[in-house]
C-alpha positions in Angstrom: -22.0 10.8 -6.1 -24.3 7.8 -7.0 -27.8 8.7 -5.7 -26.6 11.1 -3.1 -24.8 14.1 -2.4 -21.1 14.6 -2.5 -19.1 14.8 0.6 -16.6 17.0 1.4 -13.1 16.2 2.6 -13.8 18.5 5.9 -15.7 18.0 9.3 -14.5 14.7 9.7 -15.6 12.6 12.8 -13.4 12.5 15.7 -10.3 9.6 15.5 -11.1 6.8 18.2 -8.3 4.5 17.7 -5.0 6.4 16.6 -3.0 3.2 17.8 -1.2 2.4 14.3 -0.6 6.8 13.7 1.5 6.8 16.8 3.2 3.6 15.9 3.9 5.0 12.7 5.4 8.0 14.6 7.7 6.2 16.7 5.4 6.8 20.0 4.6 4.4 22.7 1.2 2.4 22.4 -0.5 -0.2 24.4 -1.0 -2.5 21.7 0.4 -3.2 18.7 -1.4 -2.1 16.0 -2.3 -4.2 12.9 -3.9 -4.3 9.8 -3.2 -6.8 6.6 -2.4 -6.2 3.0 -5.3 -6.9 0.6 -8.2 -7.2 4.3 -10.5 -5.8 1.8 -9.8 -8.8 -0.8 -12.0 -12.3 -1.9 -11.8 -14.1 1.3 -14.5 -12.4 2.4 -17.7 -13.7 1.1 -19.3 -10.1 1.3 -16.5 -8.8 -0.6 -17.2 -11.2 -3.4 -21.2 -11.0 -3.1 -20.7 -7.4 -3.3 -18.1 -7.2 -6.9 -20.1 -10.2 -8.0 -21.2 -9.1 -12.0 -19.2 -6.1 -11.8 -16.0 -5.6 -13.4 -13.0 -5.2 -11.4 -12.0 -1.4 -12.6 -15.9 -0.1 -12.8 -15.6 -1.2 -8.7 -12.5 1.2 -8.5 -14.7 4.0 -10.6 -17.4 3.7 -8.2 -16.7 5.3 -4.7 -19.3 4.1 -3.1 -18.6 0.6 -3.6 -15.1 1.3 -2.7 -16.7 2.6 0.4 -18.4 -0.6 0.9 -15.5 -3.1 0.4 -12.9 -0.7 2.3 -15.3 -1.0 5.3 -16.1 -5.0 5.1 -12.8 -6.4 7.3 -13.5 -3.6 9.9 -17.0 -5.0 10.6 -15.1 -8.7 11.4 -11.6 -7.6 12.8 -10.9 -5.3 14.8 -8.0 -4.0 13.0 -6.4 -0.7 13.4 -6.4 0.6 10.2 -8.4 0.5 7.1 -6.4 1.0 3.7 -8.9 2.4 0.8 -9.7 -0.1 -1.7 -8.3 0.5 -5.4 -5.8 -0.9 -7.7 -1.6 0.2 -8.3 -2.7 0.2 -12.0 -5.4 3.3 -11.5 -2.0 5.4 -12.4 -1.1 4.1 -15.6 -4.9 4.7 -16.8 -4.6 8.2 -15.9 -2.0 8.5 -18.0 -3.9 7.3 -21.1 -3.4 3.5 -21.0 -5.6 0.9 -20.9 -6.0 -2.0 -18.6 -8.4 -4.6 -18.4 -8.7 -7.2 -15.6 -8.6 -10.7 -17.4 -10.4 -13.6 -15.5 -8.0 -15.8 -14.4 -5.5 -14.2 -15.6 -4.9 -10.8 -13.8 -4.8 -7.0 -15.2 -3.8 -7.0 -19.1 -3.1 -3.9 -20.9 -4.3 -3.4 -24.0 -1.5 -2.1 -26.0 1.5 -2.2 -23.1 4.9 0.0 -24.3 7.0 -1.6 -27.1 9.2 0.8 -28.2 10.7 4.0 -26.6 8.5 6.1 -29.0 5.2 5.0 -27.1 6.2 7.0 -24.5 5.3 9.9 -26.9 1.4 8.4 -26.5 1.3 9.0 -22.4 -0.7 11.7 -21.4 2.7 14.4 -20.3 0.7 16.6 -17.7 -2.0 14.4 -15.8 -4.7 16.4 -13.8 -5.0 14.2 -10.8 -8.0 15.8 -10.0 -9.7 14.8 -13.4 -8.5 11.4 -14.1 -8.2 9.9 -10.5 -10.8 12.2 -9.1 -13.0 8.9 -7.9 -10.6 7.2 -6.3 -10.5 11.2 -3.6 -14.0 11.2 -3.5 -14.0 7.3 -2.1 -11.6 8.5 0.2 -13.9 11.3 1.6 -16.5 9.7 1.7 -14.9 6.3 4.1 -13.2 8.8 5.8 -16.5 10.0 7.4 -18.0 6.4 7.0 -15.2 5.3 9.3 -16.7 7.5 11.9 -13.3 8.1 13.4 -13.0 4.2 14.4 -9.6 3.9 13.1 -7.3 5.4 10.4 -7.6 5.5 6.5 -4.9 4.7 4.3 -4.4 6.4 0.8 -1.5 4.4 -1.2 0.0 4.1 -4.6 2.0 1.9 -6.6 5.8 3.2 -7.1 7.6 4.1 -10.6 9.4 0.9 -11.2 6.6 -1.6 -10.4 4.5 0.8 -12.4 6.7 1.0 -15.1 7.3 -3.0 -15.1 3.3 -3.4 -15.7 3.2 -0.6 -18.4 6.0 -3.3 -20.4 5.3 -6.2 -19.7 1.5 -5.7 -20.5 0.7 -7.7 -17.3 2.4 -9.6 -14.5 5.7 -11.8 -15.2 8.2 -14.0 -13.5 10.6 -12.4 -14.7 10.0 -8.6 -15.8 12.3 -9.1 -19.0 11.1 -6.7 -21.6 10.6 -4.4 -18.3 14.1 -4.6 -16.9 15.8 -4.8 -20.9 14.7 -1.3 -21.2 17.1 -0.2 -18.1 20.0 -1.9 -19.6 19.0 -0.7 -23.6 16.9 2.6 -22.9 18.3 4.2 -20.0 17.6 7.6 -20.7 13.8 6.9 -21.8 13.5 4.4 -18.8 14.5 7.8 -16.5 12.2 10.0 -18.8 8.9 7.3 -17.7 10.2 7.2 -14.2 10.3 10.9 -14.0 6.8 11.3 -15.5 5.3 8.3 -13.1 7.3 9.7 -9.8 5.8 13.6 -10.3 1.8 12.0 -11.0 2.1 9.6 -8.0 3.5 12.4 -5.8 0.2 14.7 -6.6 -1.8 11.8 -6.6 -0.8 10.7 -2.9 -0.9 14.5 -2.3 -4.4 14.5 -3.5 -5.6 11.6 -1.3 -4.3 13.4 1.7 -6.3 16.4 0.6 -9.6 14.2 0.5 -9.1 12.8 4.2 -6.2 9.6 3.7 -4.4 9.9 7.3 -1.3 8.0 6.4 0.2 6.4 3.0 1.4 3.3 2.0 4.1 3.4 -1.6 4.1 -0.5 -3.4 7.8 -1.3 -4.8 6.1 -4.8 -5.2 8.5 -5.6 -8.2 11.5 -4.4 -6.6 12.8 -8.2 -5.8 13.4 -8.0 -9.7 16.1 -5.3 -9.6 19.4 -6.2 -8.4 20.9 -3.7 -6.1 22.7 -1.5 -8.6 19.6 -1.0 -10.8 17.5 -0.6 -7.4 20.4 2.2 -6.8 19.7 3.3 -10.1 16.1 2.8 -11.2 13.8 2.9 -7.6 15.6 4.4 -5.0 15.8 8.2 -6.6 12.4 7.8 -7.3 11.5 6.2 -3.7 13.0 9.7 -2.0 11.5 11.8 -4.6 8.0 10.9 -3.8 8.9 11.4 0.0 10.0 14.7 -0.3 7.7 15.7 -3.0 4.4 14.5 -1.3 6.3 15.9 2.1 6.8 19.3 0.0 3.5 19.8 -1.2 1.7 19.0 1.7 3.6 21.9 3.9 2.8 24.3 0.8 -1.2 23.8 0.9 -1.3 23.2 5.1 -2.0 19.7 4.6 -1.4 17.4 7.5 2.2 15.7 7.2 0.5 12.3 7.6 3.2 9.0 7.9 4.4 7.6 4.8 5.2 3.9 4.8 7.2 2.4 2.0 7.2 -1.6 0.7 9.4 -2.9 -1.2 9.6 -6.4 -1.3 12.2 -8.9 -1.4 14.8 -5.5 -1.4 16.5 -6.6 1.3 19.8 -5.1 0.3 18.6 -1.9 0.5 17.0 -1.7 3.9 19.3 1.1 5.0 18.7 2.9 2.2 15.0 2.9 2.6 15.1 3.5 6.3 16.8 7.1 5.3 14.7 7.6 2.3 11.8 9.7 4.2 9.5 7.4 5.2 8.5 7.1 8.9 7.6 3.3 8.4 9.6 0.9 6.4 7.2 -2.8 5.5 9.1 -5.7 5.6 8.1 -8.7 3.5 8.5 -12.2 4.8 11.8 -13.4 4.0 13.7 -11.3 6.7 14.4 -12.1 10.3 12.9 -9.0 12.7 16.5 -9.0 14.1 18.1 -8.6 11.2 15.8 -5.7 9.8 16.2 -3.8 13.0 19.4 -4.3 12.6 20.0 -3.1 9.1 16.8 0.1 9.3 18.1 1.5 13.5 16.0 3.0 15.9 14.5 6.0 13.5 12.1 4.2 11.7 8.9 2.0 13.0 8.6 -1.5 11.0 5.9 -2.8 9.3 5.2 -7.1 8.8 6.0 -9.8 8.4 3.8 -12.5 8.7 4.3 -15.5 5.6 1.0 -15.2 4.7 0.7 -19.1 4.0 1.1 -19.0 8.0 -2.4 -17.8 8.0 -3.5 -21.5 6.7 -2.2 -23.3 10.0 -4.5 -23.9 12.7 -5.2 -20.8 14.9 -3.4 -22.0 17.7 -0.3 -22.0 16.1 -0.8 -18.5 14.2 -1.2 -17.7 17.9 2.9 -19.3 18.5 4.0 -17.3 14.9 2.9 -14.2 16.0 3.9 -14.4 19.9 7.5 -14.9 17.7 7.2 -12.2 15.9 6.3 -9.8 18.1 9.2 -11.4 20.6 11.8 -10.5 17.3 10.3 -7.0 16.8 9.2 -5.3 20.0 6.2 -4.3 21.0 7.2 -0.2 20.0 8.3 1.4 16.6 6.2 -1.7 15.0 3.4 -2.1 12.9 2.2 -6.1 12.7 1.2 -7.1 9.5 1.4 -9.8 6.9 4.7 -9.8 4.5 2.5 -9.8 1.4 -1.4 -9.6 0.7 -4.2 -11.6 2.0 -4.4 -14.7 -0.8 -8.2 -15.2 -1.4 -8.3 -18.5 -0.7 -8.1 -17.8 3.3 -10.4 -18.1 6.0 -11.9 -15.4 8.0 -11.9 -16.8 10.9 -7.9 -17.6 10.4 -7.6 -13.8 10.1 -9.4 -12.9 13.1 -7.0 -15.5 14.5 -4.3 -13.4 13.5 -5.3 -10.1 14.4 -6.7 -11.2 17.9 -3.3 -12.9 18.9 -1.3 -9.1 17.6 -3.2 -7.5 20.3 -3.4 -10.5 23.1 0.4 -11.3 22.8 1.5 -7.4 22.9 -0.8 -5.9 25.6 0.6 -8.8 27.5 4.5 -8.5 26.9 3.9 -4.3 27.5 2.3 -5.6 30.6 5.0 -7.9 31.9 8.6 -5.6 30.5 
């Protein structure tokens, strides 16, 4: 690694804080645990001194400022998790495509998928190991940066939002050319979901291998897919990863860490996800807590929901939201977090707000039920 030795993925320093592992496992905890989408993001001036001249996919390359950016919110919040910083698109490189991030604009690829016969141009067997190798070694080596403080997360993007990028060359309103391929390419659209479900499975496989303790799966797209196409198109896919990372991890005595899966605005198929093999189902912002519970039982802990815009009100009401939410929720079987990423406009000290009024608000309703 850059100007030092490698680390290995073994030895790693005693866990301090497993609040948010045994929330994720359905056990009882003092607190609620919390952590936010995007806490390693530009509202932190650090974040932004420290990418500042560097371009946005040499970060992701370079573990050791991963390292860096990973650990920035944990020296200002005292969150309960830390998620690894990288980018969904990571897995569509290591397939052979190229993507650029375009200022003020977002990640462009190059030359995104026209016609089914590109799909002849993606790279058929990836070697996780060799293309996505420095996204594990950034993992190892915050794992034992963390000193055991709190957890690590390892995540990944899921077929269908992968797949929507890989078309539509970038982000869209309405995924068009992405979703015209379900209706006119069925079979290819399968063959590409196929291809991206088996290299995410050894990719999150791999990131367990290098030290992640839990993993988070982005359907951020899935709000495009009506509930027959989610059927379809996501779903399989969504299980397949489960029980494929699940699988694999048994076979080479990896720990079965908790899986979490996000799929925004898929409302409809809450139940669905809730029996898809994931011990924590993340809830966007646009659901009532009572309704989720509802719809996802007592099996599975639930992850959310804060409207991130709630974060620009003043902190005494982001105080009031959160007593709310943690009133619709429960205290147990519940991750607090925002229903979409940190936007980097935000203030820090709006965010401490938050995550000091998740564990204020909670140790006090345990205290008094």
């Amino acid at each position: 690694m850059e100007g030092g030795e490698r680390l290995l993925p073994k030895g790693f320093p005693k866990l301090k804080n497993d609040t948010f592992l045994r929330a994720a496992r359905g056990e009882e905890t003092e607190h609620t645990p919390v952590w936010c989408m995007r806490q390693a993001g530009r509202y932190l001036p650090e974040f932004r001194e420290a990418r500042a001249a560097q371009d946005f996919f040499a970060t992701c390359r370079s573990p050791k400022l991963c390292c860096e950016l990973t650990l920035q919110p944990l020296r200002r919040f005292p969150l309960d998790a830390a998620i690894i910083f990288s980018d969904i698109l990571v897995v569509p490189q290591a397939l052979g495509m190229e993507v650029v991030m375009v200022p003020g604009k977002g990640p462009t690829f190059t030359e995104p998928l026209k016609e089914v016969e590109d799909l002849l141009k993606l790279r058929q067997k990836v070697d996780v190991t060799a293309e996505l190798g420095y996204v594990f070694q950034a993992i190892t080596l915050t794992r034992h940066s963390l000193e055991g403080r709190v957890p690590l997360i390892g995540f990944s993007g899921a077929p269908w939002t992968l797949m929507s990028y890989m078309i539509e060359g970038g982000g869209s309103t309405t995924m068009a050319k992405a979703k015209s391929w379900l209706y006119r390419h069925p079979e290819a659209s399968h063959r590409l979901l196929r291809l991206l479900a088996d290299v995410v499975t050894d990719y999150l496989v791999g990131q367990v291998a290098a030290g992640a303790q839990a993993l988070q799966l982005f359907e951020s797209h899935a709000g495009h897919l009506g509930p027959e196409q989610f059927q379809d198109f996501a779903l399989p896919y969504i299980r397949d990863i489960a029980q494929g990372v699940k699988s694999k991890l048994k076979e080479a005595a990896l720990p079965l860490v908790p899986m979490i899966i996000f799929a925004k605005d898929a409302h409809y198929a809450l139940r669905d996800l809730a029996h898809a093999g994931y011990e924590v189902v993340g809830l966007d912002w646009t659901i009532q807590p009572q309704e989720a519970r509802a719809q996802t039982g007592k099996d599975v802990t639930l992850q959310g929901n804060l409207d991130p815009c709630a974060l620009y009100a003043p902190k005494e009401k982001i105080g009031e939201l959160v007593k709310k939410m943690l009133e619709g929720f429960g205290t147990q079987r519940y991750i607090a977090n925002l229903g979409h990423g940190l936007y980097p406009d935000m203030s820090p000290e709006h965010v401490g707000a938050f995550v000091e009024a998740v564990h204020a608000h909670s140790r006090h309703i345990n205290k008094h039920s």
